[in-house]
N, CA, C and O atoms as a Maestro MAE file, in Angstrom:
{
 s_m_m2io_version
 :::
 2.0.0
}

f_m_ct {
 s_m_title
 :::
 protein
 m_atom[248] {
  # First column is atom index #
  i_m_mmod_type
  r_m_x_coord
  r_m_y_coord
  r_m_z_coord
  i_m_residue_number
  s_m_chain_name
  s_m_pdb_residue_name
  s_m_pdb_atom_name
  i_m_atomic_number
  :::
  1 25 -34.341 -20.600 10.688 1 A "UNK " " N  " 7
  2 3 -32.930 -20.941 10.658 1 A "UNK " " CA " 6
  3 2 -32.123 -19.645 10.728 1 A "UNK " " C  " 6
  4 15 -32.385 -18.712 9.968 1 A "UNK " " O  " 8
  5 25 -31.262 -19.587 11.523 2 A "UNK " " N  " 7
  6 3 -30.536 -18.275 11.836 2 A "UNK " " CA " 6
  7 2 -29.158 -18.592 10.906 2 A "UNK " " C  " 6
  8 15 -28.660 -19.717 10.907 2 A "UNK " " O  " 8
  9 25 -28.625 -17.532 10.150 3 A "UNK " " N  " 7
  10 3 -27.762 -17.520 9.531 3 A "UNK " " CA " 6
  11 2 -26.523 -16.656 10.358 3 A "UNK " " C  " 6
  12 15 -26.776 -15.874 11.275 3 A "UNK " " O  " 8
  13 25 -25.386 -16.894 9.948 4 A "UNK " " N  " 7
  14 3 -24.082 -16.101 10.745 4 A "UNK " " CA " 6
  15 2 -23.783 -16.003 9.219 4 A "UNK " " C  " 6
  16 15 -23.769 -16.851 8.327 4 A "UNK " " O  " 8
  17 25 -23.496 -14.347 9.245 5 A "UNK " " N  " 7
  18 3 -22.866 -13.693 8.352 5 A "UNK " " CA " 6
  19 2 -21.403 -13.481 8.837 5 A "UNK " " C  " 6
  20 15 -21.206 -13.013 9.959 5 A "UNK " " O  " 8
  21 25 -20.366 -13.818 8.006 6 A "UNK " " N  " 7
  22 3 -19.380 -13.523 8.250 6 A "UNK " " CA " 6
  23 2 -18.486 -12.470 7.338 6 A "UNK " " C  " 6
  24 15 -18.588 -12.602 6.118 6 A "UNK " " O  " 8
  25 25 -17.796 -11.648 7.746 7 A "UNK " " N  " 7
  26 3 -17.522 -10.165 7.486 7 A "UNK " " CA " 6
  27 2 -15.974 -11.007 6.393 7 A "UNK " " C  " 6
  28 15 -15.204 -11.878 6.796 7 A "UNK " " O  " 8
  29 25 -15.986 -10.385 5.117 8 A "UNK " " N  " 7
  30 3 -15.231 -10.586 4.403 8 A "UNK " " CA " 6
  31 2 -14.085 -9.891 4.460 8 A "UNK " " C  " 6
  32 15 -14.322 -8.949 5.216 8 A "UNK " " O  " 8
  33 25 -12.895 -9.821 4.059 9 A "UNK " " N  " 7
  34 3 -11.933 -8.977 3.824 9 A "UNK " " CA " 6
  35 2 -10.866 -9.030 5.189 9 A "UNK " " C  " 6
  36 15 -10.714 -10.213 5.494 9 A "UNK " " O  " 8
  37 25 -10.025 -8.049 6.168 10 A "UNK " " N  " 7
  38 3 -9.332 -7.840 6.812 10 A "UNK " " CA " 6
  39 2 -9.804 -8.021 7.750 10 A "UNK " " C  " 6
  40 15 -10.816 -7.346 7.932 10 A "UNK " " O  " 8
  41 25 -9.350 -9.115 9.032 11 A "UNK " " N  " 7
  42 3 -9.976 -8.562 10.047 11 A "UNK " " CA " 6
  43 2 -9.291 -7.258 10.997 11 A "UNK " " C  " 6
  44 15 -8.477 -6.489 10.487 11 A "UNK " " O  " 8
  45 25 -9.788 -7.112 12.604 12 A "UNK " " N  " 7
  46 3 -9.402 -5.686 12.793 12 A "UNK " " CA " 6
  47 2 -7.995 -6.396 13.511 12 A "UNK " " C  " 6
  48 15 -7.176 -5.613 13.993 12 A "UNK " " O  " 8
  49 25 -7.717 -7.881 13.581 13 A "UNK " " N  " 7
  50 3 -6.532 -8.138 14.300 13 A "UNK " " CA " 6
  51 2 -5.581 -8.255 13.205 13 A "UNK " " C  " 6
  52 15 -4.511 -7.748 13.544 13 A "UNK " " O  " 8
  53 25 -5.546 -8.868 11.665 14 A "UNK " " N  " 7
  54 3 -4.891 -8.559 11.049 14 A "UNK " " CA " 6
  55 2 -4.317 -7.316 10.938 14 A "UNK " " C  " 6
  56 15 -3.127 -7.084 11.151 14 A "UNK " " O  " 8
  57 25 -5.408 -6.262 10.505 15 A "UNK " " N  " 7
  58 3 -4.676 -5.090 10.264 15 A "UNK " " CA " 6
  59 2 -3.932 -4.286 11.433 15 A "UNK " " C  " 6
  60 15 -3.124 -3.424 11.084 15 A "UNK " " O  " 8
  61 25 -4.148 -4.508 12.776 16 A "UNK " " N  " 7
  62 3 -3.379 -4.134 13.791 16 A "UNK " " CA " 6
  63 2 -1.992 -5.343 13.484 16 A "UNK " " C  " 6
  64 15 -0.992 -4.627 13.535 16 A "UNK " " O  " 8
  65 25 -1.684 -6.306 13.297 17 A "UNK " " N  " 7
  66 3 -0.502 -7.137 12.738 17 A "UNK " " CA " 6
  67 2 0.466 -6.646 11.387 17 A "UNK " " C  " 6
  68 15 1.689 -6.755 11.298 17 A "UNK " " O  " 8
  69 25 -0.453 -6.092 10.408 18 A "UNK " " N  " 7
  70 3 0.327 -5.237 9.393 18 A "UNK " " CA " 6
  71 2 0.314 -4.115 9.993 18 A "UNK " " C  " 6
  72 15 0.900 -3.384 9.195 18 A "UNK " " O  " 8
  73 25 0.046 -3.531 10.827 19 A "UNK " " N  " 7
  74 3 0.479 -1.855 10.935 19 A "UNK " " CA " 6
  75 2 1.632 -1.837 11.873 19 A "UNK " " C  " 6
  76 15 2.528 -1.003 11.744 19 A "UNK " " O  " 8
  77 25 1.636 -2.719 12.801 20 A "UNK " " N  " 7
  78 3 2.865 -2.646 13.805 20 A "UNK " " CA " 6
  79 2 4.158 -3.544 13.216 20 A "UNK " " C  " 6
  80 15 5.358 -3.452 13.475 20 A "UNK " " O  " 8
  81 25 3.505 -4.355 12.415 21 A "UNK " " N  " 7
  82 3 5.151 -4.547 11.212 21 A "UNK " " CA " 6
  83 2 5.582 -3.446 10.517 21 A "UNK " " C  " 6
  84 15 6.763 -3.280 10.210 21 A "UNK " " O  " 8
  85 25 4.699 -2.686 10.251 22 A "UNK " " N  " 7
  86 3 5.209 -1.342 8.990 22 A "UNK " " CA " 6
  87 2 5.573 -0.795 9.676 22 A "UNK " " C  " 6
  88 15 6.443 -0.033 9.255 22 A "UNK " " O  " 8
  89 25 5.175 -0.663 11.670 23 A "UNK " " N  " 7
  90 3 6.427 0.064 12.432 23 A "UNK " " CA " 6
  91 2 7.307 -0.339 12.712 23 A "UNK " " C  " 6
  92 15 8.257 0.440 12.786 23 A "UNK " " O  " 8
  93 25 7.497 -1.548 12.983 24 A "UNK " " N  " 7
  94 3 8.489 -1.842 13.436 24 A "UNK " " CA " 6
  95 2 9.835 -2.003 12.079 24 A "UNK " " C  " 6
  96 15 11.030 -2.069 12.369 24 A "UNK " " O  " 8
  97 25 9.362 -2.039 10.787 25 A "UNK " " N  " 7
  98 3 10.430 -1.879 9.585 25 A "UNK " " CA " 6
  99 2 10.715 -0.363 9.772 25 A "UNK " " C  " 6
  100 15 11.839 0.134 9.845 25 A "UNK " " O  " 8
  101 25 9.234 0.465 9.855 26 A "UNK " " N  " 7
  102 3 10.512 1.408 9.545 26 A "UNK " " CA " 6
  103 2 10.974 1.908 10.882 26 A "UNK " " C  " 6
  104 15 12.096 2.360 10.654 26 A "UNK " " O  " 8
  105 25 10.734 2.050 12.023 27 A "UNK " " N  " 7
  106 3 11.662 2.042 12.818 27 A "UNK " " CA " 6
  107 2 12.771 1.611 13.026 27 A "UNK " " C  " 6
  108 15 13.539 2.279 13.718 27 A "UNK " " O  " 8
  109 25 13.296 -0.019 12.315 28 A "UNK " " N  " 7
  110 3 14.563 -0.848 12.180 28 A "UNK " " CA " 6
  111 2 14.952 -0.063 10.989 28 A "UNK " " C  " 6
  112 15 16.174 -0.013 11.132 28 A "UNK " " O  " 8
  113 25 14.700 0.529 9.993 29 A "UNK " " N  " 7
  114 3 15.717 0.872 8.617 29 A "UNK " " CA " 6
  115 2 15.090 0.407 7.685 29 A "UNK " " C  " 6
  116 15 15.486 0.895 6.626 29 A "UNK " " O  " 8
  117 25 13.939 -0.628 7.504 30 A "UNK " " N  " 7
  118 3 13.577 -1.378 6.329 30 A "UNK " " CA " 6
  119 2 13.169 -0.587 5.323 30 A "UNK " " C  " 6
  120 15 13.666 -0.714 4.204 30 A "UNK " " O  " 8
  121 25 12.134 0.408 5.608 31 A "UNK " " N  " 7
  122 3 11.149 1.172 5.097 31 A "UNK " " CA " 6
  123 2 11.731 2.565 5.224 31 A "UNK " " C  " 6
  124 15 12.065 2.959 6.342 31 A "UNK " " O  " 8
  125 25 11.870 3.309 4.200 32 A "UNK " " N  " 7
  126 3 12.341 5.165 4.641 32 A "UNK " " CA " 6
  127 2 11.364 5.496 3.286 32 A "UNK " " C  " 6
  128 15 10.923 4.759 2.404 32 A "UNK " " O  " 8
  129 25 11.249 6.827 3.519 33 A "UNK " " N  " 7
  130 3 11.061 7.614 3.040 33 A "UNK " " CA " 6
  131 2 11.285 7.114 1.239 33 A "UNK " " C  " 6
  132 15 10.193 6.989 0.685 33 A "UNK " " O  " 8
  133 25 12.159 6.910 0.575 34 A "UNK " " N  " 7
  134 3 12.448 6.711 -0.575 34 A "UNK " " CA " 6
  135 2 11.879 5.932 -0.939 34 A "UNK " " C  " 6
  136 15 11.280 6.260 -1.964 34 A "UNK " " O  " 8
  137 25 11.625 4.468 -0.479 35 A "UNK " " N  " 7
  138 3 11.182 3.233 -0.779 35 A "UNK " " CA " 6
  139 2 9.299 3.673 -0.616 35 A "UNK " " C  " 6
  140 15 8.513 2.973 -1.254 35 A "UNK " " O  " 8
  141 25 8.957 4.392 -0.077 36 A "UNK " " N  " 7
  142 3 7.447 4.641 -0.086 36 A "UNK " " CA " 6
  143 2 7.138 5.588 -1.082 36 A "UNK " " C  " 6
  144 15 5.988 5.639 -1.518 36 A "UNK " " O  " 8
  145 25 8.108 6.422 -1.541 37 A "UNK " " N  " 7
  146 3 7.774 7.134 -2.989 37 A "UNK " " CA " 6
  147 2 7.835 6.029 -3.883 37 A "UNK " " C  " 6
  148 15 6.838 5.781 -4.560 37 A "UNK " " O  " 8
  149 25 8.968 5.254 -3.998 38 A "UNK " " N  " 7
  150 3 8.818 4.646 -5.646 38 A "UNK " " CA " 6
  151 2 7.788 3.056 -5.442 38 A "UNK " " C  " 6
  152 15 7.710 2.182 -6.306 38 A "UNK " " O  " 8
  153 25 7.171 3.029 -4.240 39 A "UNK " " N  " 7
  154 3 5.852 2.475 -4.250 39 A "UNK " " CA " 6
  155 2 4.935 2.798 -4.683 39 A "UNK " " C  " 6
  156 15 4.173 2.116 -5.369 39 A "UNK " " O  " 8
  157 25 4.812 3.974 -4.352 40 A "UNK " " N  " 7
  158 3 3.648 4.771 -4.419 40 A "UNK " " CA " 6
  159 2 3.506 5.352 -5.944 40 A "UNK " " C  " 6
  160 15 2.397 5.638 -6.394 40 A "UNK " " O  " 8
  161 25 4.693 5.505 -6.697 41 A "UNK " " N  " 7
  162 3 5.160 5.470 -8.194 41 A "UNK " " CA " 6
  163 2 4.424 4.702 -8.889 41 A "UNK " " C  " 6
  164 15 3.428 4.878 -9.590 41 A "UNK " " O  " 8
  165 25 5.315 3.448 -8.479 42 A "UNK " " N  " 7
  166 3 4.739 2.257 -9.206 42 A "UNK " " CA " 6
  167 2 3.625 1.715 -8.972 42 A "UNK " " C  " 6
  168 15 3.282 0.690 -9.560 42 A "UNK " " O  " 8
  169 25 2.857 2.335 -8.048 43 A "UNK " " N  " 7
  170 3 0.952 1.819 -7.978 43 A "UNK " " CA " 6
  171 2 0.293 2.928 -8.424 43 A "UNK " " C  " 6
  172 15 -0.903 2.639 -8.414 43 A "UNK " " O  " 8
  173 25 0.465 4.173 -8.855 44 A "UNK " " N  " 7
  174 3 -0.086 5.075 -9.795 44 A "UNK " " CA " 6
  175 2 0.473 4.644 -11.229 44 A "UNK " " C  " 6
  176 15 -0.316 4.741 -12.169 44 A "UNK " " O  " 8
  177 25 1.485 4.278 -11.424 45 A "UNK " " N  " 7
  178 3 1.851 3.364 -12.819 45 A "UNK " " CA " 6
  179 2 1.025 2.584 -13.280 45 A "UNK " " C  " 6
  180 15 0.621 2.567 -14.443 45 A "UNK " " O  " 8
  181 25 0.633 1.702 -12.183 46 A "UNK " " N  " 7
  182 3 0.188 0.352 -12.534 46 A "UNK " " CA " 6
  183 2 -0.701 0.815 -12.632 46 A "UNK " " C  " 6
  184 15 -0.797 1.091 -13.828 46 A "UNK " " O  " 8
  185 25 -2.102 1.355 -11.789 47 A "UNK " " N  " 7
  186 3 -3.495 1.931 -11.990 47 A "UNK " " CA " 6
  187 2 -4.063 3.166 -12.599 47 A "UNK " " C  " 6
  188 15 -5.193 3.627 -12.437 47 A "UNK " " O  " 8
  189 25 -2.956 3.682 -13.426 48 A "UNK " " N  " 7
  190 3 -3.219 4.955 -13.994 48 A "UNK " " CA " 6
  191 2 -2.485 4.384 -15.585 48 A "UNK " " C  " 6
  192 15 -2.530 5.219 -16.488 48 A "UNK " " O  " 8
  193 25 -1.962 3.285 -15.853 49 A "UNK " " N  " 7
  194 3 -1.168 2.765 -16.956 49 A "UNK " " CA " 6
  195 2 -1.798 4.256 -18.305 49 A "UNK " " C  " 6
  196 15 -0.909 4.385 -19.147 49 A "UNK " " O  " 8
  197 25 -2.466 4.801 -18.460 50 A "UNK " " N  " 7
  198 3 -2.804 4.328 -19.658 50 A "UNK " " CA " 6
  199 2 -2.336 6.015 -19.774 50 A "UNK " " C  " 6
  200 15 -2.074 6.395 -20.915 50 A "UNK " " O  " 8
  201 25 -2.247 6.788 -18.920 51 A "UNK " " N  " 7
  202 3 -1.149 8.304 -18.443 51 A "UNK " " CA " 6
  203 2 -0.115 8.011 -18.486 51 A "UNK " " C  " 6
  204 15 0.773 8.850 -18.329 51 A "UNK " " O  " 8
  205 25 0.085 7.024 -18.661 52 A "UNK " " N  " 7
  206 3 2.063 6.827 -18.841 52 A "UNK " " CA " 6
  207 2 2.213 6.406 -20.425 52 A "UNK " " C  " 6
  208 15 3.047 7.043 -21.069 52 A "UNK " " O  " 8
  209 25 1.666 5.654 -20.917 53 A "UNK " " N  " 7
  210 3 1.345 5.517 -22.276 53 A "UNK " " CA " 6
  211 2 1.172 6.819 -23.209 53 A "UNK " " C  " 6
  212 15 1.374 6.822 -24.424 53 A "UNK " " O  " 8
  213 25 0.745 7.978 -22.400 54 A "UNK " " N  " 7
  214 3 0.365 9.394 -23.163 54 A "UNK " " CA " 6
  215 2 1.678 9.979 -22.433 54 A "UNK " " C  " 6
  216 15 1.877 11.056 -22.995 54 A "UNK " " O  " 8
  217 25 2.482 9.822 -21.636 55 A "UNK " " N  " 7
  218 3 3.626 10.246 -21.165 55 A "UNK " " CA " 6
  219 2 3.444 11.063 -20.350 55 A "UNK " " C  " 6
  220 15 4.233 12.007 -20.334 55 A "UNK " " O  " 8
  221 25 2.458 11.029 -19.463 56 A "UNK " " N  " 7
  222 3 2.386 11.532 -18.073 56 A "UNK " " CA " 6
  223 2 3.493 11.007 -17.620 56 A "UNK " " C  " 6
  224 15 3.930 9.874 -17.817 56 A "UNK " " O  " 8
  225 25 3.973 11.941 -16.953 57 A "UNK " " N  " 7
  226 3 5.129 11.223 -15.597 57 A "UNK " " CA " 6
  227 2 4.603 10.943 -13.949 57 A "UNK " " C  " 6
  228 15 4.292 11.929 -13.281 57 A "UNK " " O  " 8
  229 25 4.567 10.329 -13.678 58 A "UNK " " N  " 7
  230 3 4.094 9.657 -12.435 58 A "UNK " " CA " 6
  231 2 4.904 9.562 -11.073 58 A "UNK " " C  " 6
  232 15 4.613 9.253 -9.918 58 A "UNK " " O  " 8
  233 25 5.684 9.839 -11.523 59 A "UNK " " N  " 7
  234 3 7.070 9.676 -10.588 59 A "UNK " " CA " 6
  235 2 7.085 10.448 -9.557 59 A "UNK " " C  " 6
  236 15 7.917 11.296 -9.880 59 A "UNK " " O  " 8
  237 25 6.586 10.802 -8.183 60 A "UNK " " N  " 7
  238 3 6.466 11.110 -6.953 60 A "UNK " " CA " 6
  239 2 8.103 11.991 -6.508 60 A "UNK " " C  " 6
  240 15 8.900 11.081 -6.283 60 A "UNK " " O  " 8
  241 25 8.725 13.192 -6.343 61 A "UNK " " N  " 7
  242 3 9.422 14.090 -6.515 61 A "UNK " " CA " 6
  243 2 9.473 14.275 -4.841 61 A "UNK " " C  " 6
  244 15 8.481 14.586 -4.181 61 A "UNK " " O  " 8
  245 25 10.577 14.070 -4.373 62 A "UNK " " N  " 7
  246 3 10.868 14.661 -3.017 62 A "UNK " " CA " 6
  247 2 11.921 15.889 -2.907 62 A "UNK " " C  " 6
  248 15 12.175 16.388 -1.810 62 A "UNK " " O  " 8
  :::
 }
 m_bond[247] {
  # First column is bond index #
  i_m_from
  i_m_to
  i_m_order
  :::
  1 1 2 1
  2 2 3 1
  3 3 4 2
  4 3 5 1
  5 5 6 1
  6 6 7 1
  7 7 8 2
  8 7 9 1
  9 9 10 1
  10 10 11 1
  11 11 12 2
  12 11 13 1
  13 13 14 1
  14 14 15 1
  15 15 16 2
  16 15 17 1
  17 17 18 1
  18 18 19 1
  19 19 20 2
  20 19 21 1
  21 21 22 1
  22 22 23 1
  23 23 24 2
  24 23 25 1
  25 25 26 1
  26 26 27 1
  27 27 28 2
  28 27 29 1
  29 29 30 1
  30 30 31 1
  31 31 32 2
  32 31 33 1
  33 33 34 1
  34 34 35 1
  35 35 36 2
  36 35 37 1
  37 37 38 1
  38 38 39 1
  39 39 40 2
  40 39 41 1
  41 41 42 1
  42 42 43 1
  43 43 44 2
  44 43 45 1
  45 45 46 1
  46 46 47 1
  47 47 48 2
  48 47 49 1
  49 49 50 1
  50 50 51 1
  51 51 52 2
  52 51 53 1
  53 53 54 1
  54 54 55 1
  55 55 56 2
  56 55 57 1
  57 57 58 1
  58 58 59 1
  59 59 60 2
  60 59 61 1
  61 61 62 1
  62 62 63 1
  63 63 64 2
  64 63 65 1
  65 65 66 1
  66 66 67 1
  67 67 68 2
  68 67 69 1
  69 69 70 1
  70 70 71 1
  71 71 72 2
  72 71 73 1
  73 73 74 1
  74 74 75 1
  75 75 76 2
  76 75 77 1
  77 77 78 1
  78 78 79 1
  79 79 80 2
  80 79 81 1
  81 81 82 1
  82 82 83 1
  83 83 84 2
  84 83 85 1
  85 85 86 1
  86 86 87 1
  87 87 88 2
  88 87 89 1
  89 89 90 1
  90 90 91 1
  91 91 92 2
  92 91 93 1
  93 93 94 1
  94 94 95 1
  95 95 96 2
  96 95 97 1
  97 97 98 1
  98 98 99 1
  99 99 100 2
  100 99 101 1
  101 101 102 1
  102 102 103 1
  103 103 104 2
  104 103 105 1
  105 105 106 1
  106 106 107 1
  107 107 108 2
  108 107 109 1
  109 109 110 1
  110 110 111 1
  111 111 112 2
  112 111 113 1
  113 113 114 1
  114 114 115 1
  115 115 116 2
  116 115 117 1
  117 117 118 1
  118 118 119 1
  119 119 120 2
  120 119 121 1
  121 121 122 1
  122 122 123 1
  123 123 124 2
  124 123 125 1
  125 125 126 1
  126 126 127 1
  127 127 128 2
  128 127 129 1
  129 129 130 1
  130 130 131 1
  131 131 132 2
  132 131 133 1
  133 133 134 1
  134 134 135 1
  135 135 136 2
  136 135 137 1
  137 137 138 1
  138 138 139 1
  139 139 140 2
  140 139 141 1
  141 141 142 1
  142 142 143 1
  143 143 144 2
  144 143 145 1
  145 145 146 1
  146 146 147 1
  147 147 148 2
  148 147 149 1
  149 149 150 1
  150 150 151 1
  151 151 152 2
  152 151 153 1
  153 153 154 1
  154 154 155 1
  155 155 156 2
  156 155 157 1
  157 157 158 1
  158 158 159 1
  159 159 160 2
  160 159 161 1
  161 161 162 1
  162 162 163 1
  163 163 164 2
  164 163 165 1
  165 165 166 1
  166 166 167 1
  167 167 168 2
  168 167 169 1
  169 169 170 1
  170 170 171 1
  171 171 172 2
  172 171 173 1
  173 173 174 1
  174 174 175 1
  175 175 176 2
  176 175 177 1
  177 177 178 1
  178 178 179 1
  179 179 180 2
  180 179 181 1
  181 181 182 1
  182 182 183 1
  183 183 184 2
  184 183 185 1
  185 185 186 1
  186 186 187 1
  187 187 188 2
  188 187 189 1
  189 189 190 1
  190 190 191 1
  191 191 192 2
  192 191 193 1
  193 193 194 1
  194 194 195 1
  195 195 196 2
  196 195 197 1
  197 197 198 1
  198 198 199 1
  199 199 200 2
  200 199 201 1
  201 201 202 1
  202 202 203 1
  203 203 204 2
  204 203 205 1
  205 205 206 1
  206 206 207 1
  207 207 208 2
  208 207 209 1
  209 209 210 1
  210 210 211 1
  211 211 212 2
  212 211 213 1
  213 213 214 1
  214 214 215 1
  215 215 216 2
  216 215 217 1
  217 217 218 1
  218 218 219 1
  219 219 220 2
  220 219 221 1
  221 221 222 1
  222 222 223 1
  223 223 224 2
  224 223 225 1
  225 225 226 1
  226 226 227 1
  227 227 228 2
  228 227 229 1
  229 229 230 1
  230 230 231 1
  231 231 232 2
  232 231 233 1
  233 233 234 1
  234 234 235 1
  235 235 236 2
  236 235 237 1
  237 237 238 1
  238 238 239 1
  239 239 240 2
  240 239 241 1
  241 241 242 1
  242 242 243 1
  243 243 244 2
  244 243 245 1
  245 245 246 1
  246 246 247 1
  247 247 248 2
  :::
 }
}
């Protein structure tokens, strides 16, 4: 009996669908520069929580 494994996670047409939206925002204005620091903030926040609790600052500085 032959089995088909099927590949979990992203496929490669999705992620070509999210990457040419993230151009096309920030090419329109959606996305700048600012809004990808205090992303990028708040997901070292969230996955580093326990450095902010000891009062690391996390906060990404342009």
């Amino acid at each position: 009996m032959a089995y088909r494994y099927r590949r979990s996670g992203v496929s490669l047409i999705g992620l070509i669908y999210v990457l040419v939206g993230i151009f096309v925002a920030w090419d329109r204005g959606y996305i700048d520069l600012g809004l990808i620091r205090r992303v990028a903030s708040a997901l070292l926040a969230i996955f580093l929580w326990f450095l902010v609790l000891l009062g690391v600052d996390l906060h990404i500085k342009g």
